[in-house]
C-alpha positions as CSV (number, residue, x, y, z in Angstrom):
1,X,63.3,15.2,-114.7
2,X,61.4,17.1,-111.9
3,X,57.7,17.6,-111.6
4,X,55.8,21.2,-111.8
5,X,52.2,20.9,-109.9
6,X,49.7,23.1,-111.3
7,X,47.1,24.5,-108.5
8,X,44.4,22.4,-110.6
9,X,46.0,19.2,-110.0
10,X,47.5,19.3,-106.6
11,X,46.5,16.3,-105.2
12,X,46.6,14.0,-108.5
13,X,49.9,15.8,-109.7
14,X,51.4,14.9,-106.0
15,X,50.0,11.2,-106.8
16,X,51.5,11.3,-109.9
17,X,55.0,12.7,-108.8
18,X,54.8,9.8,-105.4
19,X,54.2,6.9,-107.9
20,X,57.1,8.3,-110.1
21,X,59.7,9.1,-107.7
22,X,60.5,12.4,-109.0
23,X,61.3,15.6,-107.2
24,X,59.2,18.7,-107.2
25,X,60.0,22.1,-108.7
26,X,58.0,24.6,-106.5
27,X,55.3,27.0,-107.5
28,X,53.9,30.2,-106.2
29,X,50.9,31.8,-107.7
30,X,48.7,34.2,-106.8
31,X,46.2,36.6,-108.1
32,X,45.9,40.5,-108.4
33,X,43.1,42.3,-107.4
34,X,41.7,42.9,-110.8
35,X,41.6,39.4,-112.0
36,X,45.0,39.0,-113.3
37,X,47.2,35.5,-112.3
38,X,51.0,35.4,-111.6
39,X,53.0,32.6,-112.1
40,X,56.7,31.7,-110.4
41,X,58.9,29.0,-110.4
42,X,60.5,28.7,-107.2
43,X,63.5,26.5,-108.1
44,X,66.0,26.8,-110.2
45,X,65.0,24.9,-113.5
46,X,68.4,25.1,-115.4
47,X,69.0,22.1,-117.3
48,X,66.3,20.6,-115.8
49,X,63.6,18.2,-117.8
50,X,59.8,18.9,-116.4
51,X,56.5,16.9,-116.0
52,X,54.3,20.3,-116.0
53,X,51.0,19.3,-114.8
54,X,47.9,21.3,-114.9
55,X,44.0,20.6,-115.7
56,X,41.8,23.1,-117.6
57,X,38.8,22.6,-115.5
58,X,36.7,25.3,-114.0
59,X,38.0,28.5,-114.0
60,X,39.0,27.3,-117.1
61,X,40.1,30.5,-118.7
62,X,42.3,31.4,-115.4
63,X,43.8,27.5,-115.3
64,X,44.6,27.7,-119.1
65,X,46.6,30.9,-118.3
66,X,48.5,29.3,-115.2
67,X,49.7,26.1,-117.8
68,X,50.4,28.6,-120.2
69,X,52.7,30.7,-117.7
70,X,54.0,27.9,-116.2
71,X,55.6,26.4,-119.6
72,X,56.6,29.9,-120.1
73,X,58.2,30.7,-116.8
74,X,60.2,26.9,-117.1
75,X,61.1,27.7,-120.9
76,X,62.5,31.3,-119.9
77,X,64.4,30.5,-116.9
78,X,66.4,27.6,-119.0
79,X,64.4,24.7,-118.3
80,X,64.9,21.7,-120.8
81,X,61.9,19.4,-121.8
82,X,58.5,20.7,-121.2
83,X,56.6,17.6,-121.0
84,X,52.9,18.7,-120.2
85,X,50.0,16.7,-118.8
86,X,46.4,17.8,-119.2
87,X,44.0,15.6,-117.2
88,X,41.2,17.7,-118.5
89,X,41.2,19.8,-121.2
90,X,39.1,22.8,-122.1
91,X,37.3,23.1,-125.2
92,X,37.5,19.5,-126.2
93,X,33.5,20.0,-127.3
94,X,34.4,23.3,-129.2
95,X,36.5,20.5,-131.7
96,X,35.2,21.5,-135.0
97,X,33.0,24.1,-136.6
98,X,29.4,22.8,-136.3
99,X,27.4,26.1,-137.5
100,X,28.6,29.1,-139.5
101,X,30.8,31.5,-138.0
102,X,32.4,29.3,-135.4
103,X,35.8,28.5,-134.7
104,X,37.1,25.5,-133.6
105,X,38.1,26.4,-130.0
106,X,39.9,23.2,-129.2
107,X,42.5,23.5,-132.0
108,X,43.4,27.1,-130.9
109,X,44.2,25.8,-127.3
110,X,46.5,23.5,-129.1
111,X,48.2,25.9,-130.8
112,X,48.8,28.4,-127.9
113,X,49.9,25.9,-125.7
114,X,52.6,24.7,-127.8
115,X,53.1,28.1,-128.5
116,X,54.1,28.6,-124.7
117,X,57.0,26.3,-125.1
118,X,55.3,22.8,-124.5
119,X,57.2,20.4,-126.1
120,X,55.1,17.4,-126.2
121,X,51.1,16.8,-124.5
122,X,49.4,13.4,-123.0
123,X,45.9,14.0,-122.4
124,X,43.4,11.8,-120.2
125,X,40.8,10.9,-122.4
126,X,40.5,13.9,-124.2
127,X,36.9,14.5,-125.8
128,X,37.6,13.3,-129.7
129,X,40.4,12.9,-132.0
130,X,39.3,16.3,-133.0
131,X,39.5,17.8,-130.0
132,X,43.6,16.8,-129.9
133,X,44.7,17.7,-133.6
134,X,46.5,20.3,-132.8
135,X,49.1,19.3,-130.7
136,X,51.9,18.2,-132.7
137,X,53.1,15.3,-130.2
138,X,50.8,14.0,-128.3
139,X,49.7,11.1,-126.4
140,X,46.4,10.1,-125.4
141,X,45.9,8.6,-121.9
142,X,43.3,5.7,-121.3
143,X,42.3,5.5,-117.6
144,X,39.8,2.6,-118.1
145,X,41.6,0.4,-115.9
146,X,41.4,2.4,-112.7
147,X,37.2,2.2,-113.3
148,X,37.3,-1.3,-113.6
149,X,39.4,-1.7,-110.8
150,X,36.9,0.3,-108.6
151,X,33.9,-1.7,-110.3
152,X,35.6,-5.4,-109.4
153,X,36.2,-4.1,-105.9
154,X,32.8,-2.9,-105.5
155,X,30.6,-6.1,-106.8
156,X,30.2,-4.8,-110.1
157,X,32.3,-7.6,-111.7
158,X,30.2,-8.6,-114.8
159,X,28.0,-5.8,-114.6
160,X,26.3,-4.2,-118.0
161,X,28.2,-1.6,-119.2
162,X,26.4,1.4,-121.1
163,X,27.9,4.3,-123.5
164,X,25.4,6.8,-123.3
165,X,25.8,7.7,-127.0
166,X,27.0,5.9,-129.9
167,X,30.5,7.4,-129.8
168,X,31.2,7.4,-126.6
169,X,31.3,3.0,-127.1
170,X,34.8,2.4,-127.5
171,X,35.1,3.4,-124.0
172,X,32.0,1.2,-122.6
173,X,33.3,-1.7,-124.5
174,X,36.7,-1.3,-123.0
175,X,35.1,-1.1,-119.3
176,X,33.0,-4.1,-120.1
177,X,35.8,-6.5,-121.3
178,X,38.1,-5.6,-118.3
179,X,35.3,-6.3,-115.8
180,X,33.6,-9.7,-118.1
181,X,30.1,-8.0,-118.2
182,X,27.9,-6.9,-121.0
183,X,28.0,-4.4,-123.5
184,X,25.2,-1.7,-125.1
185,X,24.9,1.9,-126.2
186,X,21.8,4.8,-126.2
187,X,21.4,6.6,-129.2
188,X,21.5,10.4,-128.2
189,X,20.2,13.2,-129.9
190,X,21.7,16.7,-129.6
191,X,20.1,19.8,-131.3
192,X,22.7,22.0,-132.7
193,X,21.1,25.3,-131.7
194,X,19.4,24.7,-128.2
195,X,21.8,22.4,-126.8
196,X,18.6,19.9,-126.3
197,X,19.3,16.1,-125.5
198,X,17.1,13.1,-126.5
199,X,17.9,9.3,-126.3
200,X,16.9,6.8,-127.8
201,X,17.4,2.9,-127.7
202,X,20.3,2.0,-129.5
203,X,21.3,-1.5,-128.6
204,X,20.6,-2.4,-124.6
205,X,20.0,-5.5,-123.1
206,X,20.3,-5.4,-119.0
207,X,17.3,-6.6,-117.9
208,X,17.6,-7.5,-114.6
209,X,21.1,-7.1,-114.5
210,X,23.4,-4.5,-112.6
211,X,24.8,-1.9,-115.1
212,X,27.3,1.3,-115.2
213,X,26.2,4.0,-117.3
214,X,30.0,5.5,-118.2
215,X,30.6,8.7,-120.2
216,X,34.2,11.0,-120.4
217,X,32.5,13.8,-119.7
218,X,29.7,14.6,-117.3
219,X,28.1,18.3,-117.7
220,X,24.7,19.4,-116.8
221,X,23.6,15.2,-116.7
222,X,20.9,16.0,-119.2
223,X,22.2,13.1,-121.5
224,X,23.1,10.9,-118.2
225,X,19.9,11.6,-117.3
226,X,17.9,10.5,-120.4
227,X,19.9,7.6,-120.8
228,X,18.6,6.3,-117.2
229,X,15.4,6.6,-117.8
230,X,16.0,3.8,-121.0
231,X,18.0,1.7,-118.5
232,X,15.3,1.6,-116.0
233,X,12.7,1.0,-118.4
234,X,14.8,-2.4,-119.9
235,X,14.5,-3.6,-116.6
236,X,18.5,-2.6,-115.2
237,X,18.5,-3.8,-111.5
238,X,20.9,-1.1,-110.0
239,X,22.2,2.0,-111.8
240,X,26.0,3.0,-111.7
241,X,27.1,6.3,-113.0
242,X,30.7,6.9,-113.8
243,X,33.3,9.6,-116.0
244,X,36.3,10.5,-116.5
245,X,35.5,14.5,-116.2
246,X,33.2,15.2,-113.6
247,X,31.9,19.2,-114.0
248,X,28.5,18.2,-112.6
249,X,27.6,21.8,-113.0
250,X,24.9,23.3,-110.7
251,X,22.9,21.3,-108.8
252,X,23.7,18.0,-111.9
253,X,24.9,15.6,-109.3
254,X,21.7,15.9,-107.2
255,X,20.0,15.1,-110.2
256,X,21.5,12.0,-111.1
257,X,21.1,10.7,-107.4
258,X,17.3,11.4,-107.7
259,X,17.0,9.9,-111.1
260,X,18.1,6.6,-109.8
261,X,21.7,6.3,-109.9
262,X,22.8,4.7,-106.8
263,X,26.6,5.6,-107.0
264,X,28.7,7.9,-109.2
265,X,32.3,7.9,-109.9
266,X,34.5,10.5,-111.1
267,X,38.2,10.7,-111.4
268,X,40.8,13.6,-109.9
269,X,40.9,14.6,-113.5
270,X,38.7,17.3,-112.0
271,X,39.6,18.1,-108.6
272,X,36.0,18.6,-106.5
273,X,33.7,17.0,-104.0
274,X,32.6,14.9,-106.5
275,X,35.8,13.2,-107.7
276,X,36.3,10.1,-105.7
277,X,38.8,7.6,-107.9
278,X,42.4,8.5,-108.9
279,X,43.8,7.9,-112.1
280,X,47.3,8.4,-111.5
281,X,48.3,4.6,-112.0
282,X,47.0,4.7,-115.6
283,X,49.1,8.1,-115.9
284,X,52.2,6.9,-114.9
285,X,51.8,3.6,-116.8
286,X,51.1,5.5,-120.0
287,X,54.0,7.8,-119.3
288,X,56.1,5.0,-118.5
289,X,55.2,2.9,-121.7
290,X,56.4,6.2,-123.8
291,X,59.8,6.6,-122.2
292,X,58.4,10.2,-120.7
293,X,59.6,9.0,-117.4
């Protein structure tokens, strides 16, 4: 098995690859002047098993089409096993229809991905179940330990861990255990046709206490945000905000600074300035507990 690095993931999938001991199958891509991307492989793949490794962040459109060609060009060119890794995928909101006359957007990246010749997808904490129905064989990545990891090191052992909606828990909890801190949730509020966020208080006890507000996904910060201003009121000591996908679109992180937070974390799931933690220990774990590598 050799490892394809998509131009999304450079510096995780060159983690990932060091930590694996695998070789590299080169890439060139470029774009042509009217918007168009071109894809090729720069080895010979004959024979040859890949780790293909590409996130759909932002241009997510143009990223989708570079995984997309890059199965493609392997597959065509008499590559073997297209293993695929998504640290971040597209759509993952978009995972059912909420209002008439949608489609549910997540499902149809499935289904053209597969459709490109990927033989089997692990995604980092993909958005829902929902979101990862489509893919036929799949595995679902759980970076928790590389937060908690960061926390411990950082005096946030037995800190009080906060989802900042109800369904976003599982993940809170999991942080809390591995760091032996507390546990609570904010109720949150979205309206289906403005896009509005409001929180209310769900269960939250961390008065006086240090806590990380964790989410997988943070956007605009609107439900961050609102979620903070609960936290504060409870009597929280020191704010923490963390995710797994850090967009932070327009000026979202500057928000979050001034509403209190006094550090955030993001993982190389998304590649920016903002993403300051690595999750390519949990990925080769996972991979490695699934006989992938």
């Amino acid at each position: 098995m050799k490892v394809i690095i998509g131009p999304a993931s450079k510096g995780l999938g060159e983690r990932i690859r060091l930590l694996s001991g695998l070789g590299k199958i080169n890439v060139h891509t470029k774009e042509f002047p009217d918007g168009e991307v071109y894809v090729r492989l720069l080895d010979d793949v004959k024979s040859v098993d890949a780790l293909i490794i590409q996130s759909l962040s932002p241009p997510q459109d143009r990223n989708l089409m570079i995984l997309l060609q890059l199965i493609s060009a392997f597959k065509a060119n008499g590559g073997g096993n297209a293993s695929v890794v998504i640290p971040y995928m597209a759509y993952a909101r978009q995972d059912k229809m909420f209002l008439s006359g949608e489609t549910a957007s997540a499902n149809l990246v499935a289904k053209i991905i597969e459709a490109a010749g990927a033989d089997r997808v692990a995604l980092v904490e993909p958005h829902s179940e929902h979101a990862i129905q489509g893919f036929k064989n799949r595995i679902v990545i759980d970076v928790t330990r590389s937060f908690a990891k960061y926390y411990i090191e950082n005096g946030f052992e037995k800190a009080y861990v906060v989802a900042p909606d109800k369904n976003a828990a599982v993940r809170a909890q999991r942080l809390a255990e591995m760091i032996k801190g507390g546990f609570g949730w904010v109720e949150k509020v979205r309206d289906k046709e403005t896009g509005g966020i409001s929180s209310t208080e769900g269960e939250l006890n961390p008065a006086g206490r240090k806590a990380i507000l964790i989410d997988d996904i943070i956007s605009t910060g609107g439900t961050i945000i609102e979620a903070m201003k609960l936290l504060k009121a409870k009597g929280a000591s020191q704010i923490s905000v963390a995710c797994v996908h850090g967009l932070f679109i327009g000026n979202a992180y500057d928000k979050i600074r001034n509403a209190g937070a006094s550090i955030i974390i993001s993982s190389d799931t998304i590649e920016n300035q903002y993403s300051n933690i690595s999750v390519a220990e949990d990925v080769v774990r996972a991979l490695r507990e699934k006989n992938w590598l």
